[in-house]
N, C-alpha and C positions, 0 to 999 in steps of 0.2 A: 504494500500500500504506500502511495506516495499524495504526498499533499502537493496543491501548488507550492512555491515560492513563496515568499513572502513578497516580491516584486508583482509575480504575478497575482496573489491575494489583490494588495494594492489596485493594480489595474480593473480588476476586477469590480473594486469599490466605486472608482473612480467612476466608471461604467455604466453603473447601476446594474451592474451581473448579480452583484449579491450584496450582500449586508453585513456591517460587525456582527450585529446581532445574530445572524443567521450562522457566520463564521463562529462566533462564541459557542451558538448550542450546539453547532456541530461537534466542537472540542471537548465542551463538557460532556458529549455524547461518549466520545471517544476514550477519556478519561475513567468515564463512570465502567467501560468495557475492560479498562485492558489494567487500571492501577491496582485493584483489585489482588493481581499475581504479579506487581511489579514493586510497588512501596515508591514510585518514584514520588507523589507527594505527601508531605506531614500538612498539609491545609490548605482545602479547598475553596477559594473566596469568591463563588459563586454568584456573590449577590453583590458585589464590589465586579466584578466581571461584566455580569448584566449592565450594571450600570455605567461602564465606560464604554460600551457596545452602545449602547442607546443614546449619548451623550456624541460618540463620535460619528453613529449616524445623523444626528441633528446637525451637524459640524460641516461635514462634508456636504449634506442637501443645502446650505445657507453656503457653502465656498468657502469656507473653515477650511484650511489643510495644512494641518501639523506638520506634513514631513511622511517619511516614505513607512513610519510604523503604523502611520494614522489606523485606530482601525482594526490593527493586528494584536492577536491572543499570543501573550508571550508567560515565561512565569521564571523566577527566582530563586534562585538558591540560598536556602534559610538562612544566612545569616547577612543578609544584605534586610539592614533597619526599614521597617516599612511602615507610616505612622498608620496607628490605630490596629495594624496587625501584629500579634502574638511574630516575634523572629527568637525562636527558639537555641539555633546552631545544633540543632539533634542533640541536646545535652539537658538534664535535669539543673545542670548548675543555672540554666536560663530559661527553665522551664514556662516561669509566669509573665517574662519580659515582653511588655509591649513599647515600641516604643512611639515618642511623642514629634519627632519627623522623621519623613524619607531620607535615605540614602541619596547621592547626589547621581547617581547611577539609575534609582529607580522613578527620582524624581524627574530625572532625563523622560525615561517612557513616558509617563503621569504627562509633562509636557508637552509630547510628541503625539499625544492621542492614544498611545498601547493600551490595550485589554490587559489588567493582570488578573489570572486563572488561579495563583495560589502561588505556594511555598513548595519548594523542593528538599527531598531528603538529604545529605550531607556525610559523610565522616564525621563524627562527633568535630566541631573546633575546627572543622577542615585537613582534622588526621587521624582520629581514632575511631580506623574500621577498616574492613567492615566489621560490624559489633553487634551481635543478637542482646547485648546488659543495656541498653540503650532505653528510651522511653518510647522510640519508632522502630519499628522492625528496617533492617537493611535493602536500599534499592536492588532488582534483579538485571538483570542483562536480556532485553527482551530475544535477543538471538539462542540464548538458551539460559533459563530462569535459573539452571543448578550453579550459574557461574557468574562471577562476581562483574557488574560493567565498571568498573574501575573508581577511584576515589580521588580527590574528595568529591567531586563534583558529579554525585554517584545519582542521584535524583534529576538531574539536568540530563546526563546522559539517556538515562529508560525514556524519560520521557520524550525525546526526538528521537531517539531509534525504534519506540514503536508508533510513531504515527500522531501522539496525544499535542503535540504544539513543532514547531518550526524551527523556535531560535529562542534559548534559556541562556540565562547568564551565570556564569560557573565562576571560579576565583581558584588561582594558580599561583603555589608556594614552592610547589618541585617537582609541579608537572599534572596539578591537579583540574587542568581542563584538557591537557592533551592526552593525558592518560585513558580515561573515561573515554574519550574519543576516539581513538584508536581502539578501544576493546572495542566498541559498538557501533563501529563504520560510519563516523559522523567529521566535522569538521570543528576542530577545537584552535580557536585564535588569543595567546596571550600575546597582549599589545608590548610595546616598547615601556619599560620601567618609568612610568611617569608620564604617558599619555593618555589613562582613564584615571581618573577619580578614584580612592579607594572609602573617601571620610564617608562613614556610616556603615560598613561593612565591617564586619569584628574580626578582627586582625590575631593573624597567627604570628606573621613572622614580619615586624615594619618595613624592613631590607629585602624583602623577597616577595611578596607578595602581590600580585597583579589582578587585578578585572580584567574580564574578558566573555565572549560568548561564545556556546557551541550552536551548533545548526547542523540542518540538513544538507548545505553547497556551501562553496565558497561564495556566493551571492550573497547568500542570508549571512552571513556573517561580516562582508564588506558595508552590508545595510546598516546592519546593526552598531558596529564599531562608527557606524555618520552620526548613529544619535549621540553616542555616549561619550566621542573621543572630546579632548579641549581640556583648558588650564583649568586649575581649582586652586583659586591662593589660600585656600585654609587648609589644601590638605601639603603638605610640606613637600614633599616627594614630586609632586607635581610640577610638569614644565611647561613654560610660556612658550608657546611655538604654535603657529599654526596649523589647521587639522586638512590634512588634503580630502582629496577627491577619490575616491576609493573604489569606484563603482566605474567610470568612465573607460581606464584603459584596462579593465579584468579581462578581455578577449585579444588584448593586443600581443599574445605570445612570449615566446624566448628567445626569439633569432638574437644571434651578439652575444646575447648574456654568459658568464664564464660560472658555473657553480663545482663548490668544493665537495669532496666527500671525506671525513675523518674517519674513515675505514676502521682504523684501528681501536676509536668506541664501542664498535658492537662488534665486529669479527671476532675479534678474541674472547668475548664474553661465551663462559663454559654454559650458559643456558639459550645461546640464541641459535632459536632453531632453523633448518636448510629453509622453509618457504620463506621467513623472514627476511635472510639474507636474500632470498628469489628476489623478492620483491623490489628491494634497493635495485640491483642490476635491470631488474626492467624498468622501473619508473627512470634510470638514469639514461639507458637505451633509445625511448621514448623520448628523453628532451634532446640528447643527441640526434633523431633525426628530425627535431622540433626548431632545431638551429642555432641550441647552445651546446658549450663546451662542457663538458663533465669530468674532471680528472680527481684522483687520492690527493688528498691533502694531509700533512701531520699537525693535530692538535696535542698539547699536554694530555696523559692518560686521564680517562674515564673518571678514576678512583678518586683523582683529587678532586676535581668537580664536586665530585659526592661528596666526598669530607670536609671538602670547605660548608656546602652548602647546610649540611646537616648541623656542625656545629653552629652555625651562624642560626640558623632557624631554631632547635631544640633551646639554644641561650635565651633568643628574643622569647619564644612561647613561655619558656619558664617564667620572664620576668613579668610578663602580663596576666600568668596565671599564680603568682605563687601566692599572693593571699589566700584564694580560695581552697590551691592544691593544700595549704595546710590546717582551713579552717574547714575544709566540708569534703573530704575526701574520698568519700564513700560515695556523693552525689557524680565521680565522674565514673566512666568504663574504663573496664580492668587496661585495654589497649591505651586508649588516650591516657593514663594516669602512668602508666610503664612508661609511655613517650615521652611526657612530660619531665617526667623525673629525673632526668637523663639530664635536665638543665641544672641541675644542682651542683651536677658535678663537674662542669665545666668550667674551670677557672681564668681570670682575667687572663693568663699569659696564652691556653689554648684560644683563645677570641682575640688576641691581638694578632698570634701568630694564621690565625684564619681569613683576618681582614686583609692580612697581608698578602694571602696567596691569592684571594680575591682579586685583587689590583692584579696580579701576575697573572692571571688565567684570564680576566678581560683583555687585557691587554693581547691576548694570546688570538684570543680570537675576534679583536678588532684588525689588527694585522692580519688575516687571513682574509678578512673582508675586504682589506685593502686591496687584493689583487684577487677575489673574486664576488661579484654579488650577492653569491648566496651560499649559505652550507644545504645539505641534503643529510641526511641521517634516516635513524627510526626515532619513532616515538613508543612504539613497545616493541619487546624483542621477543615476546613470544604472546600468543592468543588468550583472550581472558580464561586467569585461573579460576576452576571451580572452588566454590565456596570451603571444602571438603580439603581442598589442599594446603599442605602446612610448607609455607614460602620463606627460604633464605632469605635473610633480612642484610647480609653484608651487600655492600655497595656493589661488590663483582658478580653478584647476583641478584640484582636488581630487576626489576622485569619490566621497567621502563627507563628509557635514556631522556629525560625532560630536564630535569635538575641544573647542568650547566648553564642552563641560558636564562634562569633564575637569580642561578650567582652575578649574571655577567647584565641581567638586564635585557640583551638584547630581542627585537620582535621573535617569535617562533609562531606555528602553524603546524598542525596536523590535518592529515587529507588521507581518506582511509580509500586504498588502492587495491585491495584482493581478499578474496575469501579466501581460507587454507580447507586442507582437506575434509577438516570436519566442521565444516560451514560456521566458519567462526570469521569475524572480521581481522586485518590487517593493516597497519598506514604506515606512510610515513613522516617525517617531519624536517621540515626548513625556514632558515633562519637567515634575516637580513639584517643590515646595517641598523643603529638604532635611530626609530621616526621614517621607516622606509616600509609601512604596514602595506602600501599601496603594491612598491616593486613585488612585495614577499606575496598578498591576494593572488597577482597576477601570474605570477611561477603557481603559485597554487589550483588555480583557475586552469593551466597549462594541465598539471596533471588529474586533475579532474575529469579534464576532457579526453585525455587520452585513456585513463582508464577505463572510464565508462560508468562510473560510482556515481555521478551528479542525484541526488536526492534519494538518493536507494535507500529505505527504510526496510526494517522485515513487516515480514507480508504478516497477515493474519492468519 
């Protein structure tokens, strides 16, 4: 089952083909069918839905037009602040949290005319899961319900891989919108460190953390990133730069274009499997006869990536949790609480010598950017694991490659390119210069097309 576009939604409105509100029931249709075996949402805002359906069909019949969501059912990932709705973060420590304004991400839509349909399930905190000790049960992978569709952004994912909304907004700490996207053949876009907004979303990691949306094309996601990209002078991170056009040149190809591949990321990883690696070789295949250049590049290993990233992360989450980790410690999940705790032991000399390598590994792979446009990578190196399997946790076995470009900032993109043998989803991932979202869509958009993956959702 495949929905329109969100573009083509749009036109559709424009039209008078159909109706928010029509689109709305439809979703909630779809929703009421399929969440049921999937947990993608913790809350349904139904009557907050209706009414921005009926609002932005009054809009558009008067010549109102908000922009290209006008109209469009989209939904959130619970811990993006949403006023007057319960935002949870899948965790009892914020069980009764409502808050008193939007998010400046959700207040985007809210602006832009979007329909919100509700709250999305999460990783406790945007890291501890999947976790059955939770107050929500775990999102399912609609491709197959026994295996897990990736985290944190686990509730955004089910819910565009099976049909129920278009384009959810996820939030990526070390890979937690690309990861999710990759297990469930969607397209997961974290922006450039500092071109979304992050103030009103509850923060895991301040250094690493990015807004971003998944979708069903790189279309919905070029759409998306129009409403929400631009400065925020309150949130500190944030930078003054202009927001391009991101939708214009998406078809204009790779002729020219020079992109790197850091082979030795994932090749050498003792758990990535032969279709994975299949995969890279043809998507690079594909742009070589698409009219760019594709050669091995060497980056700094794998490992440090992960080690920078991790300690940097588990330090910040500890300090934004440790009140709580030691006044109500029983209110978290046994996973988020082990994760957590992990910050206590990290001492100022490990976080100085972390920041340090930080600067050396951007650095590492700003210069590679210097002489080519774009990296190519994976974004997961093997098929969503089943819920059932108990997963090495060391960085060399890892079972996605997201984390570097966390540490480094720079744009990244997943674009899911192949089934494997047991009809599981596949992708890759690519990375531009930073504030180059536009270049990075359109290599994306490249492989899109060559694959043949454009909006492919699973069927019913």
């Amino acid at each position: 089952m495949a929905l329109p576009s969100i573009a083509q939604m749009g036109a559709q409105l424009r039209a008078g083909a159909t109706t928010s509100q029509a689109l709305t029931e439809q979703a909630l249709a779809r929703i009421a069918t399929h969440d049921p075996a999937l947990n993608a949402f913790v809350l349904l805002t139904a009557d907050r839905a209706r009414a921005d359906a009926a609002r932005a069909d009054a809009e558009l019949a008067q010549g109102i037009d908000r922009g290209p969501m006008h109209g469009i059912p989209h939904a959130l990932k619970d811990i993006y602040a949403t006023a007057g709705i319960r935002t949870t973060c899948h965790s009892r420590v914020r069980l009764d949290v409502v808050p008193e304004h939007d998010s400046v991400v959700a207040q985007k839509f809210a602006d832009g005319g979007a329909v919100l349909l509700g709250k999305l399930a999460t990783h406790e905190f945007a890291i501890g899961g999947p976790s059955f000790d939770l107050p929500f049960p775990p999102a399912r992978n609609p491709w197959n319900r026994e295996h897990i569709p990736g985290g944190s952004s686990s509730g955004s994912a089910a819910a565009i891989a099976s049909g129920m909304v278009r384009m959810a907004m996820g939030s990526d700490t070390g890979g937690s919108i690309r990861g999710p996207a990759g297990y469930c053949g969607l397209v997961g876009l974290k922006p450039t460190y500092g071109r979304v907004s992050r103030r009103g979303v509850f923060p895991l990691s301040f250094t690493l953390d990015h807004c971003g949306p998944l979708s069903a094309s790189v279309e919905d996601s070029a759409v998306a990133l129009q409403v929400i990209a631009g400065h925020d002078p309150l949130d500190l991170a944030s930078v003054n730069r202009p927001v391009d056009d991101y939708r214009t040149h998406l078809n204009d190809g790779v002729a020219g274009l020079r992109i790197g591949i850091p082979r030795a990321f994932f090749a050498t990883s003792p758990i990535v499997t032969p279709e994975a690696l299949a995969t890279i070789d043809h998507t690079a295949a594909q742009l070589r006869d698409a009219g760019a250049t594709v050669e091995d590049i060497e980056l700094p290993p794998y490992d440090l990536f992960a080690a920078c990233g991790r300690a940097l992360m588990i330090s910040e989450a500890f300090a934004i949790h440790e009140t709580d980790l030691r006044e109500r410690p029983l209110d978290y999940g046994r996973i988020t609480y082990q994760r957590f705790i992990y910050g206590a032991c990290i001492t100022s000399a490990d976080l100085m010598q972390a920041l340090r390598l930080r600067r050396t590994l951007t650095d590492a792979v700003d210069r590679a950017l210097e002489t080519h446009d774009a990296l190519l990578c994976l974004s997961t190196l093997i098929p969503a694991p089943r819920f059932d399997e108990t997963l090495d946790t060391r960085p060399s076995h890892t079972t996605t490659q997201t984390i570097p470009f966390n540490v480094t900032g720079h744009p990244a993109i997943s674009v899911p390119t192949a089934l494997t043998s047991t009809k599981m989803p596949l992708g890759i991932q690519l990375v531009a210069r930073n504030f180059e979202e536009a270049l990075l869509l359109r290599l994306a958009r490249s492989v899109e097309r060559s694959s043949g993956w454009e909006g492919v959702v699973m069927p019913e």
